[in-house]
C-alpha positions in Angstrom: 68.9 12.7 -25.2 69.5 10.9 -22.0 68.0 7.0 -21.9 67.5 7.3 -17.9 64.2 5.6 -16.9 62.5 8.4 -14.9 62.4 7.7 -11.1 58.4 7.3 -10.9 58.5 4.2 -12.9 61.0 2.3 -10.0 58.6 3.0 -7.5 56.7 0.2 -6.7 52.7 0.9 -5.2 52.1 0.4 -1.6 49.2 -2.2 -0.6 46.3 -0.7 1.4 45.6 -2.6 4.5 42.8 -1.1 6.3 40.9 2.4 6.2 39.2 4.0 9.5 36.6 6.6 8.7 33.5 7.2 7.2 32.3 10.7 6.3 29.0 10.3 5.5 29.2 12.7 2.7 27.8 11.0 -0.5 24.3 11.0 -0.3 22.6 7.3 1.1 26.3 6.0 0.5 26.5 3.5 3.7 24.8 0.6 2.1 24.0 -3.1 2.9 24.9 -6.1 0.6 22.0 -8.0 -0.2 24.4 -11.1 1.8 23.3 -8.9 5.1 27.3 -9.5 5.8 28.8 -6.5 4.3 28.6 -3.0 4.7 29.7 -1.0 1.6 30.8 2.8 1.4 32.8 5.2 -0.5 35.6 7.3 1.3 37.5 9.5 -1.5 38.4 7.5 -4.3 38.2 4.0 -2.8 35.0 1.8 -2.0 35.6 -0.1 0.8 33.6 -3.5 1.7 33.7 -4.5 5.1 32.5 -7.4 7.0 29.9 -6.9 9.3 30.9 -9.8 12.2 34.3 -10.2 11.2 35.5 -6.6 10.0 37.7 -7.7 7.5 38.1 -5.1 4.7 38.2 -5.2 1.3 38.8 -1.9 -1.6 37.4 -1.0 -4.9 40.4 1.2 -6.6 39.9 2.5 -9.9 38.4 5.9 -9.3 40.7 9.2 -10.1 38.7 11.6 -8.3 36.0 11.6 -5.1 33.2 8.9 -5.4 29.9 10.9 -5.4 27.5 7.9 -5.7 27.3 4.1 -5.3 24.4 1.7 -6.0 24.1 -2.6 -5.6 22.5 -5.0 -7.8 19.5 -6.7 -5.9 21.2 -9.9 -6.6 24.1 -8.3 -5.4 26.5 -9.3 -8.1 27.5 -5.9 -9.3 28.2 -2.5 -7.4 28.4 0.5 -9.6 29.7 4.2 -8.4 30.5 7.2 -10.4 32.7 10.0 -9.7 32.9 14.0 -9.8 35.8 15.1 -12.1 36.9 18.6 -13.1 34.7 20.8 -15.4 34.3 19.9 -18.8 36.1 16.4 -18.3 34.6 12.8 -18.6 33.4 11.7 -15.2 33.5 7.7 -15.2 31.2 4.7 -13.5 32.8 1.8 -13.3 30.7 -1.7 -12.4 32.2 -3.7 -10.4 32.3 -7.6 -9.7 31.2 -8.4 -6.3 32.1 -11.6 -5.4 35.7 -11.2 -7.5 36.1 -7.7 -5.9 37.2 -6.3 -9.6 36.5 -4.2 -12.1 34.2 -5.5 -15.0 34.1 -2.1 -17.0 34.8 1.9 -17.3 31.6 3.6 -18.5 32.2 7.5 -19.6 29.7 9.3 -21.1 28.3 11.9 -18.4 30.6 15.0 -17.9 31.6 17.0 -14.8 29.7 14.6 -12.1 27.3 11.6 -11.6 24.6 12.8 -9.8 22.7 8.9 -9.1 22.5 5.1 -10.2 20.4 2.2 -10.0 20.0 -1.1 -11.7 16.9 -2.4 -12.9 15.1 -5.2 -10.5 16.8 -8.1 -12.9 20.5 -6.7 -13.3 19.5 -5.6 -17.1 20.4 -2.1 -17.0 22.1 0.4 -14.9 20.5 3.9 -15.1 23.0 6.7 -14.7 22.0 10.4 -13.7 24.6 13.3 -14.5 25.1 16.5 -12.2 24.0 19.6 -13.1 26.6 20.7 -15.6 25.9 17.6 -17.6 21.7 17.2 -16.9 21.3 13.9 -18.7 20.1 10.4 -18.0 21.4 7.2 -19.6 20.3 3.9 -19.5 23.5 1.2 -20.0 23.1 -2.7 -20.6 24.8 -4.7 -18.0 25.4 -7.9 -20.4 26.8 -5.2 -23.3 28.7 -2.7 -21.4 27.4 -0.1 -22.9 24.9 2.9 -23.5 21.6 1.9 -24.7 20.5 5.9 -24.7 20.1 9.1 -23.1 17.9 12.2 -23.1 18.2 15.6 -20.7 17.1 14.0 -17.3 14.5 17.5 -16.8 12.6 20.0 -18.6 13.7 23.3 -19.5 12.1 25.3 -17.0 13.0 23.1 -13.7 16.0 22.4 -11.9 18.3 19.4 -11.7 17.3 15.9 -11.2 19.4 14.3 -8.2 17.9 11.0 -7.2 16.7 8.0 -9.6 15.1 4.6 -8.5 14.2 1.5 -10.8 10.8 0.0 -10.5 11.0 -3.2 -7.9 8.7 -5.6 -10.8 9.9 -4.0 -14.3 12.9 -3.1 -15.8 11.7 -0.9 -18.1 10.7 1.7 -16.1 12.0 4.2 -13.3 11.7 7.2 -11.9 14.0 10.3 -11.4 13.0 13.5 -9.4 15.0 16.7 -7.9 14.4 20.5 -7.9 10.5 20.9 -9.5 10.4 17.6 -11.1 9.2 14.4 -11.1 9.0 11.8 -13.9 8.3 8.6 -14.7 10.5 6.9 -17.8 9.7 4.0 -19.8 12.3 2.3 -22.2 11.7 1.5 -25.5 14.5 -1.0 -26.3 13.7 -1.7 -30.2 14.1 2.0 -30.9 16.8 2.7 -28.4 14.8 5.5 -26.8 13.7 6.5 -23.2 10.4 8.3 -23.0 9.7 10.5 -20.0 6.4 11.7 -18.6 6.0 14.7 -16.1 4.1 13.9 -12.4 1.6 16.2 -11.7 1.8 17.6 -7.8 -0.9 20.4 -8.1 0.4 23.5 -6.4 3.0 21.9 -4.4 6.3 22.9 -5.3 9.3 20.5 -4.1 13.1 19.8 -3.7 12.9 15.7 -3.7 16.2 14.7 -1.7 14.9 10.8 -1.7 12.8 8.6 -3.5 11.7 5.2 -2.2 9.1 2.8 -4.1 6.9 0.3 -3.3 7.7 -3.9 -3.3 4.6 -4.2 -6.0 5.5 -0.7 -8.3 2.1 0.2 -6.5 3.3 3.6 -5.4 6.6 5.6 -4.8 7.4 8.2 -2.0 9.7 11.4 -2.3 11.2 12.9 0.7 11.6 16.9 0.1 14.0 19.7 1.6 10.4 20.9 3.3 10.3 18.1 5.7 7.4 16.4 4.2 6.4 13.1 2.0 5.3 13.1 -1.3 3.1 9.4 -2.4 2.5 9.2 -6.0 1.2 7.0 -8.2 3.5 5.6 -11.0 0.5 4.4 -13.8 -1.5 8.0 -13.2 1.4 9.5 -12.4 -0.8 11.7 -10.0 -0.5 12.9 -6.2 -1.6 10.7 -4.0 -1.0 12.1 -0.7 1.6 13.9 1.0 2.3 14.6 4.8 2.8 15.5 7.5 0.9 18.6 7.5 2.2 19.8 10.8 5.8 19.2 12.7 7.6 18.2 9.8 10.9 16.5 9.5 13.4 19.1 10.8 16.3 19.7 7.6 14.1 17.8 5.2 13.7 14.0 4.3 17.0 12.9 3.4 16.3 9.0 3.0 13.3 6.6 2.8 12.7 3.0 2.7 9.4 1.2 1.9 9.3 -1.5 4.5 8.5 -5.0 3.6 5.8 -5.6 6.5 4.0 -1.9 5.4 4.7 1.4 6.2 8.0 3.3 5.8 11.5 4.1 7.7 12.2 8.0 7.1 15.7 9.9 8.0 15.9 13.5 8.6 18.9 16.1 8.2 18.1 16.7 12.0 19.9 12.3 12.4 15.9 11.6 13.5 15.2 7.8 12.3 11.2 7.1 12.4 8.8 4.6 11.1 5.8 6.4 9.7 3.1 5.5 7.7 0.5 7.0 4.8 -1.3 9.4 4.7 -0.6 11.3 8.0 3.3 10.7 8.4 3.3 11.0 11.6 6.3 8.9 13.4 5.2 5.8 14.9 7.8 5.4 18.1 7.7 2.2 19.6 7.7 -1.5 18.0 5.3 -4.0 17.9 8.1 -6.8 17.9 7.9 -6.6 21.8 5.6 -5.6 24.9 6.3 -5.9 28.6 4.1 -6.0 31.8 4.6 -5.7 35.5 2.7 -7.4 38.4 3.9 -7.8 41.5 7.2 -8.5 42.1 8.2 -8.9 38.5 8.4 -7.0 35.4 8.7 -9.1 32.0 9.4 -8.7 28.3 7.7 -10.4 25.9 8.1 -11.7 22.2 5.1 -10.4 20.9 4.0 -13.0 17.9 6.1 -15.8 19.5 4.1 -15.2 22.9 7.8 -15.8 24.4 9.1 -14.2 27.6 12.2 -12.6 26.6 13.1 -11.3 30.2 12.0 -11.3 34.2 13.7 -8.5 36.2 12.2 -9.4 39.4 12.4 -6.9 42.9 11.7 -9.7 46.0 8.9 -8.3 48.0 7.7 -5.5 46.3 5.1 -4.7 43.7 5.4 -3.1 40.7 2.8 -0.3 39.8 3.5 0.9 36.5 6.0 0.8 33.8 6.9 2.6 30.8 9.6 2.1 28.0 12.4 5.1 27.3 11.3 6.0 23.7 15.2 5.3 22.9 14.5 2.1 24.0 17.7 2.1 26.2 15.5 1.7 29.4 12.5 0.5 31.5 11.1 3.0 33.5 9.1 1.4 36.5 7.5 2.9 39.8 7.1 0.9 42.6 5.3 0.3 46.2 8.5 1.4 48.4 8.8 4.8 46.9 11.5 4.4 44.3 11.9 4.5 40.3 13.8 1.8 39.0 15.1 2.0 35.4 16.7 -1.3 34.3 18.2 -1.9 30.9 15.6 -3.8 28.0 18.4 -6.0 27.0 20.1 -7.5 30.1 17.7 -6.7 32.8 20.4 -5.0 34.4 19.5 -1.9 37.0 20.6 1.2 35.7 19.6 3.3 38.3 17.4 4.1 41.2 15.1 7.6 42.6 15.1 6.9 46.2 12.2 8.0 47.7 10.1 9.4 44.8 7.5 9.4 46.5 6.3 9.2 50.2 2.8 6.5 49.7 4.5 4.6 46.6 4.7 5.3 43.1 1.5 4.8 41.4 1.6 6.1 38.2 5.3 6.9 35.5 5.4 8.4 32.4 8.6 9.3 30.0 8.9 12.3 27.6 9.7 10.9 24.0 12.8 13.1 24.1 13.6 11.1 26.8 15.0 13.7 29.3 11.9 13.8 31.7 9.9 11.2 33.7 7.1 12.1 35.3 5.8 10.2 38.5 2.5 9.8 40.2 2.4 8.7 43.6 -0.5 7.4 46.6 -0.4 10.8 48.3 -1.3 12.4 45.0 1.8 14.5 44.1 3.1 14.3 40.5 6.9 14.8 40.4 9.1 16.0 37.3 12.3 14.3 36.9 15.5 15.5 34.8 17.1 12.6 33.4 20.9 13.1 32.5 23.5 10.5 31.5 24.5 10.4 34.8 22.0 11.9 36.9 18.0 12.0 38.1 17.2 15.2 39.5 13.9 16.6 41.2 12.6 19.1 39.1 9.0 20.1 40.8 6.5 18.7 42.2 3.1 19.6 41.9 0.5 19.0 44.9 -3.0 19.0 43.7 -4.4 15.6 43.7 -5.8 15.1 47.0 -5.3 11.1 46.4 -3.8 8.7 44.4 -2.6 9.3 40.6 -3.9 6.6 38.3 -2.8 7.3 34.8 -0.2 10.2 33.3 0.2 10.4 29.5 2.1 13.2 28.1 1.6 15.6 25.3 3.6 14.7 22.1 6.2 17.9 22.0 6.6 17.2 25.8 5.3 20.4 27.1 2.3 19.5 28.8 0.6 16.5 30.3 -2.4 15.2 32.1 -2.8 13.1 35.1 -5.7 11.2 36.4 -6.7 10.8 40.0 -8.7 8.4 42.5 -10.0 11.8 44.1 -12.3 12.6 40.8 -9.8 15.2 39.1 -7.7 15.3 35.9 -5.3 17.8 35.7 -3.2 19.6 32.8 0.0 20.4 33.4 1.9 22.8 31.8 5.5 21.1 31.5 7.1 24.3 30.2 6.1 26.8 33.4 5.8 23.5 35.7 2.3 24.3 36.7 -1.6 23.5 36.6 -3.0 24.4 33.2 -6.4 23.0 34.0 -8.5 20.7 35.8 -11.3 18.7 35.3 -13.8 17.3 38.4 -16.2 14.5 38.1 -17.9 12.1 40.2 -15.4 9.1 39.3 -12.4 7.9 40.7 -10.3 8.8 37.4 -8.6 5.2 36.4 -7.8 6.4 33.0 -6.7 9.2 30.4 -5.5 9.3 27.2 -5.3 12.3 25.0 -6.4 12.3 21.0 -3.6 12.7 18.1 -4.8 16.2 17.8 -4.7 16.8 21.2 -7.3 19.3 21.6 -9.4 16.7 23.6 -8.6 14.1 26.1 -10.9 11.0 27.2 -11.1 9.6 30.7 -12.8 6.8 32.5 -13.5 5.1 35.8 -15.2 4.1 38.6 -18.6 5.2 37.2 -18.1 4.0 34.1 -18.2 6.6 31.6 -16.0 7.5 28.7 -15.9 11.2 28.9 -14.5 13.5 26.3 -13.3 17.0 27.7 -11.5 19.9 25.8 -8.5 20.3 27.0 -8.3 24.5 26.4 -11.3 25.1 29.0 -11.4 21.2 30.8 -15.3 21.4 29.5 -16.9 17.9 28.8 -18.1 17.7 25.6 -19.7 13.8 25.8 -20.4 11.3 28.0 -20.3 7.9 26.5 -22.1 4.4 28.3 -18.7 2.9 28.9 -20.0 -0.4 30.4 -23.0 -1.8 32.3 -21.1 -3.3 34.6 -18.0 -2.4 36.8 -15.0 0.0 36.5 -12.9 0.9 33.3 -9.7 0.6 34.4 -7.7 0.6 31.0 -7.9 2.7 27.8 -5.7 3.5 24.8 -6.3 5.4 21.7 -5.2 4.9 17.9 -2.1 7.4 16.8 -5.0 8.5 14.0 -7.5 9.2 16.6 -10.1 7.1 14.3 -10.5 4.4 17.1 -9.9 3.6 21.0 -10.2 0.7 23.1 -11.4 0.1 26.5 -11.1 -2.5 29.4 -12.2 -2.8 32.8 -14.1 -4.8 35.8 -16.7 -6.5 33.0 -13.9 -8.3 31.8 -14.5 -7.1 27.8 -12.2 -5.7 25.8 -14.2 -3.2 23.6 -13.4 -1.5 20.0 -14.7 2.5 19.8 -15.7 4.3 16.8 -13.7 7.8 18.3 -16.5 9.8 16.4 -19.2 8.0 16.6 -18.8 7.5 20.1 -20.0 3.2 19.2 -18.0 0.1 20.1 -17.0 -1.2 16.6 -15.7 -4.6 18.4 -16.0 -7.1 21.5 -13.3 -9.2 23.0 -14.3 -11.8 25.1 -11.7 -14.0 26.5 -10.7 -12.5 30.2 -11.8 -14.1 33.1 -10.8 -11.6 35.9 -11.0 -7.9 35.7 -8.9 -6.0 33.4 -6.6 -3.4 34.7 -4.5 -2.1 31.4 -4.9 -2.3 27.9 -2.7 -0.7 25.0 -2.4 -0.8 20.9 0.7 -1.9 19.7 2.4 1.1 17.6 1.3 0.7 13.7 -2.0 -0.9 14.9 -1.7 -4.7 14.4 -2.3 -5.8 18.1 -4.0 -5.0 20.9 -2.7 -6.8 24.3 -4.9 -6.6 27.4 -4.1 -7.7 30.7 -6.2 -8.7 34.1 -6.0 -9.2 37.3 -5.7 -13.0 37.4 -2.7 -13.0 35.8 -3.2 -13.6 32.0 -2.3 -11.4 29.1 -3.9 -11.7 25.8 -3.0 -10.7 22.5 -6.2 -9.5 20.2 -5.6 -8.7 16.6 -6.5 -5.2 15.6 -9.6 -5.1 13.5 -8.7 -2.6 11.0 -5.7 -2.3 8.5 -4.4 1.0 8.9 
């Protein structure tokens, strides 16, 4: 027999110095360290770490085959992925050592893939989930290294379970959920045993593709393959709510985050990112972190809890009459007394780009569609205009000649194809945004100032010169109710709640006022402006309301109910 060494053994390993990619593959696999300095994510085998500010990389190598999950203490000492591997086989976890980069132990018990993992809120176990040709779920001990116990992660007439979470206060008890189950799990540690109990949803059968749960263990949330939200409570281990009921999230829920200050971020299939809230779901678009106004020759951006100006973008010798933010946020739409739209960049102020003569008397009234590829303009000789927005270019779409006088107020429908505009010459009029004509109009004896539509949009309320709130269906333009709006003076200023519980209202009597939408009674009074109010708005997810007037001052009211 020949004593050559075989040729693999001279070779020595090349070092890895840097990976480009990311392909998104592994199911919520782009995580953030609890530092807030590192991004970490699995590509093939490796786990890189990379540096947020500094992009520095650093790589996890210990894996044979693909990485199919990853999960990070909340102290953020250990990382822990698992791996697929060929039928049959063992497929590992290892845990890794943050801060030393390395790995602290191999744990094999699951076979052909690890499905999920998470660790318990205090770094006492890691929970592992195996994939469907294995079906269990074990609970390891960090300190020990090793399996506490297992049991098959779902029943026997149900499909896999894909996604597990810890509870946020106990580490005894977590959740795991996938094709027609739900349960909850407590661990008995003196008897080495995990015992699971089934969620009850009623008739609602769901894929869960994500689970997120509540800072206090008060409730968790499952995003399904339907598009919709599931809330359930983890002690009654009952249905709480679930929404939305209409326009779900397009290629289902595929991550979900219970946010700190309330409420909850969502991610489609569709790449849509929204902040939504319990129990209707609907996306809240917008922040309350920031607010701007226009007057005059200035528009500004403000801080909102800091009551800080953030930014001035001033035109010399004009006046602005209206402004609205892109619902990318990318830009500030504005209308102006010379004719022109203006769109200048939130951030730097910066003019992006101009409509030249948009309209012959002055723009009066703007408006953006939330998929951002319209605006719609009002202007003093009562024309609304329809604007395609491209990367590059603004073009005229139509233009509409109704009005017989100057447009006050435009809001737009939520799915963008239709929208109403209020006018000085006592008309509101539905526009179809599809066909680019009048769908409906609706005469009173007012000069219109205001007009918002409700969530459900089968109504829309106006107000103006005569002071009236007004509720008119918008299928037939039939009013339905006339409210008292205020004794004295105008209502120049009204916004409505995305629930459509409650509305507020501001005009010439200087009062800010609180509506019961239903009722048709003002819940709340403001008093605080000293000159007539001319806009007013709630701050998306309801925690302020900012009014302005005409003297110059802006005030911030807390909003009165906790939605």
């Amino acid at each position: 027999m020949d004593n050559k060494i075989s040729p693999e053994a001279q070779v020595a390993e090349l070092e890895l110095d840097a990976v480009i990619g990311f392909n998104g593959h592994v199911p919520t696999g782009l995580k953030c360290h609890p530092d807030q300095e590192h991004l970490i994510f699995p590509l093939g085998c490796t786990i890189l770490i990379q540096a947020i500010n500094t992009q520095e990389q650093n790589f996890l190598q210990g894996h044979g085959n693909n990485v199919s999950c990853l999960a990070i203490s909340r102290s953020g000492r250990y990382i822990a992925s698992g791996q697929v591997t060929f039928m049959g086989f063992k497929a590992d976890i290892i845990l890794w050592d943050y801060k030393k980069r390395e790995l602290l132990a191999r744990l094999s018990l699951h076979k052909g893939k690890i499905e999920a993992l998470a660790f318990s809120p205090n770094d006492l176990y890691l929970v592992s989930l195996g994939g469907p040709d294995d079906g269990s779920v074990v609970v390891w001990s960090i300190a020990k290294r090793d399996a506490i116990c297992g049991s098959p992660a779902a029943g026997l007439n149900v499909g896999n379970a894909t996604n597990v979470i810890f509870s946020r206060c106990r580490d005894e008890m977590f959740v795991t959920a996938g094709n027609g189950t739900i349960r909850v799990w407590e661990l008995d540690l003196p008897n080495r045993k995990i015992w699971p109990t089934e969620c009850q949803t009623g008739q609602m059968k769901r894929i869960v593709m994500s689970i997120g749960m509540a800072d206090d263990d008060s409730f968790f949330y499952l995003g399904t393959t339907t598009g919709d939200i599931l809330k359930m409570n983890p002690r009654t281990k009952l249905l709480s709510d679930a929404g939305p009921a209409k326009d779900k999230f397009s290629l289902g829920v595929s991550a979900i985050r219970c946010l700190k200050m309330g409420g909850l971020l969502v991610g489609s299939g569709a790449g849509l990112l929204v902040f939504c809230k319990s129990p209707s779901y609907k996306p809240i678009n917008g922040t309350a972190e920031l607010f701007a106004t226009c007057a005059k020759k200035d528009i500004r951006v403000w801080h909102t809890s800091s009551n800080r100006e953030l930014l001035r973008i001033t035109v010399p010798n004009m006046t602005c009459h209206g402004i609205d933010f892109m619902r990318d946020g990318k830009s500030i739409i504005s209308a102006w007394n010379d004719g022109k739209i203006r769109a200048f960049a939130p951030e730097t102020g910066q003019l992006m780009y101009v409509i030249n003569s948009a309209h012959r008397i002055g723009v009066t009234a703007i408006a953006t569609t939330s998929d951002c590829k319209r605006v719609i303009s009002g202007g003093g000789e009562g024309e609304v205009r329809v604007w395609q927005i491209g990367c590059q270019t603004q073009k005229l779409e139509e233009a509409l000649k109704e009005h017989k006088s100057s447009v006050s107020c435009i809001r737009v429908k939520r799915n963008n194809e239709e929208c109403v505009t209020a006018s000085t010459d006592g008309t509101c009029i539905i526009w179809d945004l599809v066909h680019l004509r009048r769908n409906q109009m609706i005469l009173a004896n007012t000069l219109f100032q205001c007009v918002c539509y409700h969530p459900e949009e089968f109504q829309i309320i106006t107000s103006g010169t005569d002071r009236k709130i007004a509720y008119w269906e918008v299928f037939d333009g039939t009013v339905i109710r006339e409210l008292e709006g205020s004794l004295s003076g105008s209502i120049n200023g009204m916004d409505i709640t995305q629930e459509g519980v409650h509305f507020v209202t501001g005009g010439n009597d200087h009062l800010v006022k609180v509506w019961d939408y239903n009722e048709g009674e003002v819940t709340h009074v403001g008093v605080g402006h000293s000159g007539n109010i001319t806009r007013i708005r709630i701050s998306p997810g309801n925690q302020y309301i900012v009014s302005v007037s005409a003297d110059g001052a802006i005030l911030r009211w807390k909003y009165p109910y906790t939605s």
